[in-house]
Biopython code that builds the backbone (N, CA, C, O; Angstrom):
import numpy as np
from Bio.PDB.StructureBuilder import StructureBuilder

atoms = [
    (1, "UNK", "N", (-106.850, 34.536, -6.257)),
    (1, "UNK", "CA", (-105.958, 33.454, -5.895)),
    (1, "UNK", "C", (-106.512, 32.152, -6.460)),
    (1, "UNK", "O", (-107.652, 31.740, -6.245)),
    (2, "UNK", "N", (-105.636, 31.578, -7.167)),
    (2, "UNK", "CA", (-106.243, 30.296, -7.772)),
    (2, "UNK", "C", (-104.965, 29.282, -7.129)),
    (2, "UNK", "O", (-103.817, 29.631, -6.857)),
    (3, "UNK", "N", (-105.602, 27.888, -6.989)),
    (3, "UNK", "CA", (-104.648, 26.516, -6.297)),
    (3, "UNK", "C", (-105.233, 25.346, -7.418)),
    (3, "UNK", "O", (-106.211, 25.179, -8.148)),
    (4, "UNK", "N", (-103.766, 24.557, -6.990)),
    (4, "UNK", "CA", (-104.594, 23.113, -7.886)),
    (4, "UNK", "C", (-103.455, 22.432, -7.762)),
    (4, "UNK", "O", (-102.320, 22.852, -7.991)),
    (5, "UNK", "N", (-103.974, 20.711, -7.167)),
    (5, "UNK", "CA", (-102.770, 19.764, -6.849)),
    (5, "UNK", "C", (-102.254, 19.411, -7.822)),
    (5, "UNK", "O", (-102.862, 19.268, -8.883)),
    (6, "UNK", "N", (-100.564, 19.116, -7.602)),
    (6, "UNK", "CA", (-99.757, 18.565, -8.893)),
    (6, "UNK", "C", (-98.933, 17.354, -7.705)),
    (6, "UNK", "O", (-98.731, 17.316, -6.491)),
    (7, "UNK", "N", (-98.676, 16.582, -8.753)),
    (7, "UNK", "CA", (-98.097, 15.084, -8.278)),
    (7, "UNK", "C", (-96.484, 15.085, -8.683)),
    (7, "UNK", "O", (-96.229, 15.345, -9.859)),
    (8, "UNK", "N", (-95.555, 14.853, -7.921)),
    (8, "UNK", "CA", (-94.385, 14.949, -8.638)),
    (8, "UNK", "C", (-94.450, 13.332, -9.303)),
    (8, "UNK", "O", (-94.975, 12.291, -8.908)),
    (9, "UNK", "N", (-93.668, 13.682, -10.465)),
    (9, "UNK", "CA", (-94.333, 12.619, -11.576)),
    (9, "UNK", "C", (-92.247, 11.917, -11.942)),
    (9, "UNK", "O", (-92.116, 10.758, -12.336)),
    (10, "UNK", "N", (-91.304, 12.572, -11.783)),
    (10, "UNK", "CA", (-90.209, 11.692, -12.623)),
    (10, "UNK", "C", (-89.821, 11.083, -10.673)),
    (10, "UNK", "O", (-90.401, 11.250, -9.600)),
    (11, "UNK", "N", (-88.535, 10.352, -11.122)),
    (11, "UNK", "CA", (-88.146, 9.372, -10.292)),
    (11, "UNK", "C", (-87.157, 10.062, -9.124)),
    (11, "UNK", "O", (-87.083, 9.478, -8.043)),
    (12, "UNK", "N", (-86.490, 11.146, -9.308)),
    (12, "UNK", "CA", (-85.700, 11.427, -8.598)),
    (12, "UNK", "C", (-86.574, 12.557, -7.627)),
    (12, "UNK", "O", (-85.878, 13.065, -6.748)),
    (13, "UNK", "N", (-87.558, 12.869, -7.661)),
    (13, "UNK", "CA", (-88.453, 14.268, -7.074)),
    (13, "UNK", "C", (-87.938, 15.383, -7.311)),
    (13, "UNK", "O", (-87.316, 15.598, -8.351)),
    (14, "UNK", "N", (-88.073, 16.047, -6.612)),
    (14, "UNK", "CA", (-87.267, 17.829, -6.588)),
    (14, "UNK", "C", (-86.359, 17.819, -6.044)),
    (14, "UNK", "O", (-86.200, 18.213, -4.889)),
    (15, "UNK", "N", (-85.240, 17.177, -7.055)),
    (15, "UNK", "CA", (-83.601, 18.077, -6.881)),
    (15, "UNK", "C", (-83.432, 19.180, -6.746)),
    (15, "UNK", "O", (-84.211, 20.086, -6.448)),
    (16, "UNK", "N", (-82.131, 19.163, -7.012)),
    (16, "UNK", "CA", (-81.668, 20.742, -7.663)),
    (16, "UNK", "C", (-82.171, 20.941, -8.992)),
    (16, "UNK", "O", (-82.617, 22.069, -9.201)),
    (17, "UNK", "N", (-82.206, 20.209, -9.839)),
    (17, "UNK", "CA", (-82.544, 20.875, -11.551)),
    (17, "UNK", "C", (-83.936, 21.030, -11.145)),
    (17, "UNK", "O", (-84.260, 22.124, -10.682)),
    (18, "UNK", "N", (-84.530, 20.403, -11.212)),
    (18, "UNK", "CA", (-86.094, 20.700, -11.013)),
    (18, "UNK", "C", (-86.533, 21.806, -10.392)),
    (18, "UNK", "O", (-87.318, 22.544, -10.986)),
    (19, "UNK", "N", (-86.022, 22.159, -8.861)),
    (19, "UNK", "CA", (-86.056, 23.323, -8.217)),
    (19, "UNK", "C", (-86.099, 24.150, -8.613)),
    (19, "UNK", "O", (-86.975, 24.992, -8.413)),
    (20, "UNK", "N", (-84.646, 24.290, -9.740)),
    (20, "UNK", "CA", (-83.988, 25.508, -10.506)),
    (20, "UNK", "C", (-85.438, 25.524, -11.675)),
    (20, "UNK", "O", (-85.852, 26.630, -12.023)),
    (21, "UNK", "N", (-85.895, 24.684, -12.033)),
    (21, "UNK", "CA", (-86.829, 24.840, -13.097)),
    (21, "UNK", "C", (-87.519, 25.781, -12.788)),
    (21, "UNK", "O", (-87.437, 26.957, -13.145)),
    (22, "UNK", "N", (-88.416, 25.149, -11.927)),
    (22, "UNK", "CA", (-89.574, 25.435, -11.493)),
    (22, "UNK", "C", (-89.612, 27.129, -10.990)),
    (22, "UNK", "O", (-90.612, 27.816, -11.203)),
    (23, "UNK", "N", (-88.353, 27.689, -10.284)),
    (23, "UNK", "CA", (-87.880, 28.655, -9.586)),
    (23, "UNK", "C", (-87.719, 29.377, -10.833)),
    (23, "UNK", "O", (-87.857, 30.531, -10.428)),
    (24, "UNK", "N", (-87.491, 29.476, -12.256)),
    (24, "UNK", "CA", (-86.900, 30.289, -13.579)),
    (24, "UNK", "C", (-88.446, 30.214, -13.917)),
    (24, "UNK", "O", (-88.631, 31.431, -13.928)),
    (25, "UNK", "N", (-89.778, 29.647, -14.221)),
    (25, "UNK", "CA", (-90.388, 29.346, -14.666)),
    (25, "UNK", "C", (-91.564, 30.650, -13.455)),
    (25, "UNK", "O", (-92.051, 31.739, -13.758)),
    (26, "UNK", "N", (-91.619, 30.005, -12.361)),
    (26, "UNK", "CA", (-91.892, 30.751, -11.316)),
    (26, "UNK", "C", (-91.841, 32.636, -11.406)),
    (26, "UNK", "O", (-92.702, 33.509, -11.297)),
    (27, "UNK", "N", (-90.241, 32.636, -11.679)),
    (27, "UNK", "CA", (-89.849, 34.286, -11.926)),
    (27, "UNK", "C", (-90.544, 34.649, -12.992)),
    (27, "UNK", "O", (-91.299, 35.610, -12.846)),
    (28, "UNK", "N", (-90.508, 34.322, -13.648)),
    (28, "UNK", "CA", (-91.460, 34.927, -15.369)),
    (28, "UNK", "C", (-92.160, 35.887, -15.227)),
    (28, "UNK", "O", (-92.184, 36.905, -15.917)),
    (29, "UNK", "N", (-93.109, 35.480, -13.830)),
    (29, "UNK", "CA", (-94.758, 36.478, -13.608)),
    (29, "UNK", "C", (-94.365, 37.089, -12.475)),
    (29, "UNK", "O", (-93.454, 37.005, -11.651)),
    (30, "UNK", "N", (-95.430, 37.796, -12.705)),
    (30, "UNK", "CA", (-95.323, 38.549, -11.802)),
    (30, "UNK", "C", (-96.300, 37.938, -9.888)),
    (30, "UNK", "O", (-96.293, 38.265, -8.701)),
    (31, "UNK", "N", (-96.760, 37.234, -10.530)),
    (31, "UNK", "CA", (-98.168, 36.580, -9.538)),
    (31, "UNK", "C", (-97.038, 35.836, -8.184)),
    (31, "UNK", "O", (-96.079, 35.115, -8.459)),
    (32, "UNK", "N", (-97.352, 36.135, -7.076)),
    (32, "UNK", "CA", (-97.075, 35.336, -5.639)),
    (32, "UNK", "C", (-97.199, 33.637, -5.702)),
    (32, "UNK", "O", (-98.216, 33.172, -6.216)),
    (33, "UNK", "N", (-96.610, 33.117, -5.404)),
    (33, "UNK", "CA", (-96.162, 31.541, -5.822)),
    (33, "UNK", "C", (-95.676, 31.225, -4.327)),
    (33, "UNK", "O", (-94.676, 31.621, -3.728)),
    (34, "UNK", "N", (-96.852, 30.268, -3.874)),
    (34, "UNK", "CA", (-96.385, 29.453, -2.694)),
    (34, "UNK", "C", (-96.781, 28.056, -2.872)),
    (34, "UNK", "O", (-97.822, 27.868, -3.502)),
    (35, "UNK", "N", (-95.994, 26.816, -2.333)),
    (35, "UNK", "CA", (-96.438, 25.622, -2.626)),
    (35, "UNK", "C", (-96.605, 25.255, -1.089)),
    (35, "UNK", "O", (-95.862, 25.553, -0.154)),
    (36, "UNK", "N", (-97.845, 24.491, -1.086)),
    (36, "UNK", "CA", (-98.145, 23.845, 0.297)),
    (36, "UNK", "C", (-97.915, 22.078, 0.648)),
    (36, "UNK", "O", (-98.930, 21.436, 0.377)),
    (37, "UNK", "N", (-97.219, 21.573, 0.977)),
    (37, "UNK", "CA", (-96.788, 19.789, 1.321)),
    (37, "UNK", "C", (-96.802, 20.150, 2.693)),
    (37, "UNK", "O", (-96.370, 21.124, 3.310)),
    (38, "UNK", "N", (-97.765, 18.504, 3.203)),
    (38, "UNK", "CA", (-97.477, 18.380, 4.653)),
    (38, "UNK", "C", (-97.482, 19.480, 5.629)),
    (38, "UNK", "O", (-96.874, 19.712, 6.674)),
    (39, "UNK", "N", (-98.479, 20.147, 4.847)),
    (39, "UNK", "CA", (-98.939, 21.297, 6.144)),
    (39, "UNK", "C", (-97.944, 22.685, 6.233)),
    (39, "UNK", "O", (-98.219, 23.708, 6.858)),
    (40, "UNK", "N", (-96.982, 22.486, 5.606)),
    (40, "UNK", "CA", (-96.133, 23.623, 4.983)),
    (40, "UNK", "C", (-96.304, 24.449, 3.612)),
    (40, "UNK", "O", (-96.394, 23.889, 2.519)),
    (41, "UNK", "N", (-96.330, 25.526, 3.752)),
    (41, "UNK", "CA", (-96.251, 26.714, 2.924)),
    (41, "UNK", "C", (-94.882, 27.468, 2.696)),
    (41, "UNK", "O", (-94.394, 28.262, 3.500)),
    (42, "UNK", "N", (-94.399, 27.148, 1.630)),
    (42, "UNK", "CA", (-92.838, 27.518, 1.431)),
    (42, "UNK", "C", (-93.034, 28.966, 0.001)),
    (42, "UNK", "O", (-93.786, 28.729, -0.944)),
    (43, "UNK", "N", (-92.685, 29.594, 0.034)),
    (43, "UNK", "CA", (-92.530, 30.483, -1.513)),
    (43, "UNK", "C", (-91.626, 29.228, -2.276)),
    (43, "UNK", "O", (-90.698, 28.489, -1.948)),
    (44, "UNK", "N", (-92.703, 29.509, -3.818)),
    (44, "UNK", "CA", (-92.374, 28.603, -4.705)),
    (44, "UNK", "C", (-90.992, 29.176, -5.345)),
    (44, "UNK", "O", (-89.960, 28.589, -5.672)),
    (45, "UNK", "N", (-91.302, 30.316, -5.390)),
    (45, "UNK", "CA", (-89.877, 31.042, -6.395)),
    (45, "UNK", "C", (-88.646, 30.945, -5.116)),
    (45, "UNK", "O", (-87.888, 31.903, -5.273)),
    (46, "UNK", "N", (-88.218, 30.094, -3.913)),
    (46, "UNK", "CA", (-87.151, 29.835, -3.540)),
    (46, "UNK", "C", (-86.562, 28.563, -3.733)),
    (46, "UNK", "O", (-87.203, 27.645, -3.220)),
    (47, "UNK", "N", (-85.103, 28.120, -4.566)),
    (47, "UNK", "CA", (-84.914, 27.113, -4.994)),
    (47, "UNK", "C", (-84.823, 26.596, -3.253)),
    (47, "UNK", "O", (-85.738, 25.886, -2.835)),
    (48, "UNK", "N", (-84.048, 26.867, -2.612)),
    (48, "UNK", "CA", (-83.866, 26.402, -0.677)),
    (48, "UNK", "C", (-85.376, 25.781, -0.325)),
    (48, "UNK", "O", (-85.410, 24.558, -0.184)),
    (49, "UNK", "N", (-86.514, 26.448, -0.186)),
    (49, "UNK", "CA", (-87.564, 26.458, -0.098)),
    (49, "UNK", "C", (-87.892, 25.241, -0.615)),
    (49, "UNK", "O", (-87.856, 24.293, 0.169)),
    (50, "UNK", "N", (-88.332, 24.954, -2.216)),
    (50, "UNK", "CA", (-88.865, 23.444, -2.819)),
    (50, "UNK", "C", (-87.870, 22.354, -2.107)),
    (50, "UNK", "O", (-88.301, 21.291, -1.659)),
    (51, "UNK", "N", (-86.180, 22.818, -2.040)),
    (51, "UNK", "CA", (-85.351, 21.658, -1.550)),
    (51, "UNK", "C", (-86.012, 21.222, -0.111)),
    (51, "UNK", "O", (-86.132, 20.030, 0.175)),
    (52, "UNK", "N", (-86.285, 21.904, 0.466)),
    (52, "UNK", "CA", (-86.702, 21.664, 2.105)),
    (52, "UNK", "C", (-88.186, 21.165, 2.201)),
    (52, "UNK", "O", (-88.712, 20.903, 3.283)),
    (53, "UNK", "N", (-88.804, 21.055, 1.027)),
    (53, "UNK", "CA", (-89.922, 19.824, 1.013)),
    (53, "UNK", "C", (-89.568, 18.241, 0.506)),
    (53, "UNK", "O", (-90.268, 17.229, 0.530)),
    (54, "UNK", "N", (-88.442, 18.424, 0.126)),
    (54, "UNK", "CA", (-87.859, 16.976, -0.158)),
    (54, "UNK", "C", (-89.178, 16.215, -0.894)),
    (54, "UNK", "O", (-89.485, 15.231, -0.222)),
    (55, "UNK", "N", (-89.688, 16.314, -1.586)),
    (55, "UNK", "CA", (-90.681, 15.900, -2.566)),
    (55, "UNK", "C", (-89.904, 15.114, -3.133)),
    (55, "UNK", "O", (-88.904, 15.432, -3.777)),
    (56, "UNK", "N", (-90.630, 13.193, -2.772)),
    (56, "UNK", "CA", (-90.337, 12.292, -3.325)),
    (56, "UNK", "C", (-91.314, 11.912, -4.893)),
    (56, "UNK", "O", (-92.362, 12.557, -4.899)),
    (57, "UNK", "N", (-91.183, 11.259, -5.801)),
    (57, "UNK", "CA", (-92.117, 10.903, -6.598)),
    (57, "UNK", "C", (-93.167, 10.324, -6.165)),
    (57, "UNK", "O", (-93.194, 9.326, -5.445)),
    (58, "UNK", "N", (-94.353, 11.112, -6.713)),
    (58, "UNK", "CA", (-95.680, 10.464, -5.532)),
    (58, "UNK", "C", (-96.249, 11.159, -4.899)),
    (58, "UNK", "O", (-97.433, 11.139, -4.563)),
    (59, "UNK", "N", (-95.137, 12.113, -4.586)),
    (59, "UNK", "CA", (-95.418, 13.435, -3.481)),
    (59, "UNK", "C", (-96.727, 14.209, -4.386)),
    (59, "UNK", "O", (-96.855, 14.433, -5.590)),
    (60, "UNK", "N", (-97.481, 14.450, -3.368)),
    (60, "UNK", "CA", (-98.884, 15.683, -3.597)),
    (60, "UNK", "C", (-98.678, 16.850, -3.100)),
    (60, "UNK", "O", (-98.776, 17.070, -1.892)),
    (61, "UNK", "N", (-98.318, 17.887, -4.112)),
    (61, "UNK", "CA", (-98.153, 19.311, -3.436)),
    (61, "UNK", "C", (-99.527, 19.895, -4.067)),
    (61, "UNK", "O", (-100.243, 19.276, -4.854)),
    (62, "UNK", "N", (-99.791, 21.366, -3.515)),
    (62, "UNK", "CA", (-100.551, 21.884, -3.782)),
    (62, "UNK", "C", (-100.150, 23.577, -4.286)),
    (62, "UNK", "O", (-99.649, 24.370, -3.489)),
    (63, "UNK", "N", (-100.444, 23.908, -5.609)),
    (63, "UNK", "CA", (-99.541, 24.879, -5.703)),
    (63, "UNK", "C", (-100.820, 26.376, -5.248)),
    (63, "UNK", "O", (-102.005, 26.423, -4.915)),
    (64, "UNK", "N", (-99.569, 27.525, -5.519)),
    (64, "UNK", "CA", (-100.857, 28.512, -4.795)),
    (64, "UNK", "C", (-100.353, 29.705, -5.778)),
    (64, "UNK", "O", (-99.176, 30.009, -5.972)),
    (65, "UNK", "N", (-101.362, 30.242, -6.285)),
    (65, "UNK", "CA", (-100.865, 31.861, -6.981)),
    (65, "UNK", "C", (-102.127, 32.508, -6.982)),
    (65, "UNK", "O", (-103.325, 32.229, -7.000)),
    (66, "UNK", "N", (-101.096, 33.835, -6.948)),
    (66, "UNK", "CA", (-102.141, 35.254, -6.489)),
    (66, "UNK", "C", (-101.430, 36.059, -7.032)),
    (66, "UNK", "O", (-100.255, 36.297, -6.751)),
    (67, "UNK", "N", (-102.237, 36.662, -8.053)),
    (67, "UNK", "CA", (-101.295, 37.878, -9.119)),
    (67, "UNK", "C", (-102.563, 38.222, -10.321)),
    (67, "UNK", "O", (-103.692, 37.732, -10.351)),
    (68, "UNK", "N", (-101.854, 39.394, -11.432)),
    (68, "UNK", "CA", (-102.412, 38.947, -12.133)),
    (68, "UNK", "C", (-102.578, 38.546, -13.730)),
    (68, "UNK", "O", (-103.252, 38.887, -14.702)),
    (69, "UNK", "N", (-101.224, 37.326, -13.284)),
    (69, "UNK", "CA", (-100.815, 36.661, -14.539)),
    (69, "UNK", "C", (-100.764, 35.537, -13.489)),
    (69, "UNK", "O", (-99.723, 34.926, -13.252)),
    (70, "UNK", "N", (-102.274, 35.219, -12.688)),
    (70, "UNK", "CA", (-101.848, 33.932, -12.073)),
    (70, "UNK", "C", (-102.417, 32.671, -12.696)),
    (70, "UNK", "O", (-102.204, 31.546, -12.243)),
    (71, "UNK", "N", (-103.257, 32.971, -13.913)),
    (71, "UNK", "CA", (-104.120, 32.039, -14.644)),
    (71, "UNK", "C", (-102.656, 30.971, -15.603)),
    (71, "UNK", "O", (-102.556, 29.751, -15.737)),
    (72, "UNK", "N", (-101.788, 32.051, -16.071)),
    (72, "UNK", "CA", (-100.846, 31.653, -17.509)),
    (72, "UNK", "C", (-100.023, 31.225, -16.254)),
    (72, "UNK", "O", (-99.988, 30.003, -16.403)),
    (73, "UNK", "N", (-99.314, 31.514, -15.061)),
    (73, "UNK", "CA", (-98.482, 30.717, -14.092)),
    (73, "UNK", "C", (-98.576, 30.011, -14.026)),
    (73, "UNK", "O", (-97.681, 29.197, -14.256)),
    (74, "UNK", "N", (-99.465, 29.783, -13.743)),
    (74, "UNK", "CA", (-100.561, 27.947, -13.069)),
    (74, "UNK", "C", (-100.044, 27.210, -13.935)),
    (74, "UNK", "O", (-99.176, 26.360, -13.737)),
    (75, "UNK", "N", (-100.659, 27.558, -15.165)),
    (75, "UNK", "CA", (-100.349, 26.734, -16.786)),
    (75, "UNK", "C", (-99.141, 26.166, -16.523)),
    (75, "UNK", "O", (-99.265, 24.960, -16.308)),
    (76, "UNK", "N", (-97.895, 26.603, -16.449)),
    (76, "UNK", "CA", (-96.840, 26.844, -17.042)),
    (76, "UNK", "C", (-95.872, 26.215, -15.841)),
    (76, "UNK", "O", (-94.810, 25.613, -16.003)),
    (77, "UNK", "N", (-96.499, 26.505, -14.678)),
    (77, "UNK", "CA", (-96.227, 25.320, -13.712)),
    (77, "UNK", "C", (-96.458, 24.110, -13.720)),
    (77, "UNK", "O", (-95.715, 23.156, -13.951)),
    (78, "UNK", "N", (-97.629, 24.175, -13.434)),
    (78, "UNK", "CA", (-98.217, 22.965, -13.440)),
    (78, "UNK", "C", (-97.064, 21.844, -15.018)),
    (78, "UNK", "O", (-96.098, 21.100, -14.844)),
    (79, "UNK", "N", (-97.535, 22.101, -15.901)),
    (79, "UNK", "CA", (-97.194, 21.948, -16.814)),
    (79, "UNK", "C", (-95.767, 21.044, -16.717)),
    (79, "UNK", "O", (-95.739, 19.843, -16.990)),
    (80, "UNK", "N", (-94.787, 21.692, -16.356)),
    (80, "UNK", "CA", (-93.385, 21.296, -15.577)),
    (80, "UNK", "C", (-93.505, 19.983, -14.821)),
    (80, "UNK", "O", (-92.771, 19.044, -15.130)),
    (81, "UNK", "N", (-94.646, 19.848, -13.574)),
    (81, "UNK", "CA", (-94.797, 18.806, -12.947)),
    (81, "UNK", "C", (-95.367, 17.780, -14.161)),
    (81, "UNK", "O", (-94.764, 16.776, -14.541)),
    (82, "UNK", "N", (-96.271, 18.111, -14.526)),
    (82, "UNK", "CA", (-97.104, 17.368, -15.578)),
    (82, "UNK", "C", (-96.269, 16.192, -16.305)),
    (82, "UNK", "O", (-96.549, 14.994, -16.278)),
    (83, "UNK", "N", (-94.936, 16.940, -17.106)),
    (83, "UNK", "CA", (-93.971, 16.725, -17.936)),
    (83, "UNK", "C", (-92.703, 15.866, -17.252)),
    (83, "UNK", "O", (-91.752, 15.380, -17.865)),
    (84, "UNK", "N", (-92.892, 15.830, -16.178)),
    (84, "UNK", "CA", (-91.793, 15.168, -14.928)),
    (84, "UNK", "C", (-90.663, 16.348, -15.105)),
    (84, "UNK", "O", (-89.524, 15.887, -15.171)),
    (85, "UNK", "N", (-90.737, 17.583, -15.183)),
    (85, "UNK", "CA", (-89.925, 18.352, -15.209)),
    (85, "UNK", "C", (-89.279, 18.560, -16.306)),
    (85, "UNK", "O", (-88.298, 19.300, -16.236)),
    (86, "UNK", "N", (-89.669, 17.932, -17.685)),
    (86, "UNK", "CA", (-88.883, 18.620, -19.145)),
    (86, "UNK", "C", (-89.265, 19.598, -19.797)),
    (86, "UNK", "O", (-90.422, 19.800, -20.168)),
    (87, "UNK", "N", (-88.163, 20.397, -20.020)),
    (87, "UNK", "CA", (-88.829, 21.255, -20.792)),
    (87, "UNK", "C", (-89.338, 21.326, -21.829)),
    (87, "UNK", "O", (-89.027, 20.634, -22.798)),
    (88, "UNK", "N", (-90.485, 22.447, -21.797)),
    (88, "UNK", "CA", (-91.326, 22.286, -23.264)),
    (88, "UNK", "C", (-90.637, 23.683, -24.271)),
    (88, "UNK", "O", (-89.719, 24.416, -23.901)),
    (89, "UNK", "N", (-91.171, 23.745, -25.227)),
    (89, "UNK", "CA", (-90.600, 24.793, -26.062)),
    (89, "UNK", "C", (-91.310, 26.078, -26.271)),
    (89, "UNK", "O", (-91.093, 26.732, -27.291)),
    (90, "UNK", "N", (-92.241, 26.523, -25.264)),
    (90, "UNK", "CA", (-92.871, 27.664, -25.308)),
    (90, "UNK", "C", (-91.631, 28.852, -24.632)),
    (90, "UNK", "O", (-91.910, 30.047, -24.534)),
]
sb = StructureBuilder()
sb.init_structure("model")
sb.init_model(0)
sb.init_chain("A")
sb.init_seg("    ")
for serial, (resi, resn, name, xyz) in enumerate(atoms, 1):
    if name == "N":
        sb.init_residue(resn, " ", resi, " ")
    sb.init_atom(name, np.array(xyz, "f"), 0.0, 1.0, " ", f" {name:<3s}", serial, name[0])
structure = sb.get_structure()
């Protein structure tokens, strides 16, 4: 199991598109995906789930994976927040 904080970085936080990102990006692997805010643990791969942390810009989540393609997840998550949610071309 590997973790590591990400900052939501664009202006609107986790909408719906972002959710949906993160949730398509999420499915890829096979590795367990939970994000922790404010003392909550939600599964990352539910778009309902990220909506119900209402993550403003600013917001500090902490992401969580356990698999074992959880090293290239991380990446590829993280990555998403990193980017304020654009996509890259991998």
């Amino acid at each position: 199991m590997i973790r590591k904080k990400v900052t939501v970085q664009n202006a609107a936080g986790i909408h719906a598109r972002p959710a949906s990102l993160i949730v398509k990006e999420a499915t890829r692997f096979e590795s367990e995906f939970h994000v922790h805010m404010y003392g909550y643990r939600i599964n990352g791969k539910s778009i309902l789930g990220l909506l119900t942390l209402a993550a403003e810009e600013g917001a500090e989540l902490e992401l969580e994976l356990d698999g074992p393609d959880e090293e290239e997840a991380m990446e590829r998550i993280a990555t998403l927040f990193n980017n304020g949610f654009k996509m890259t071309d991998k």
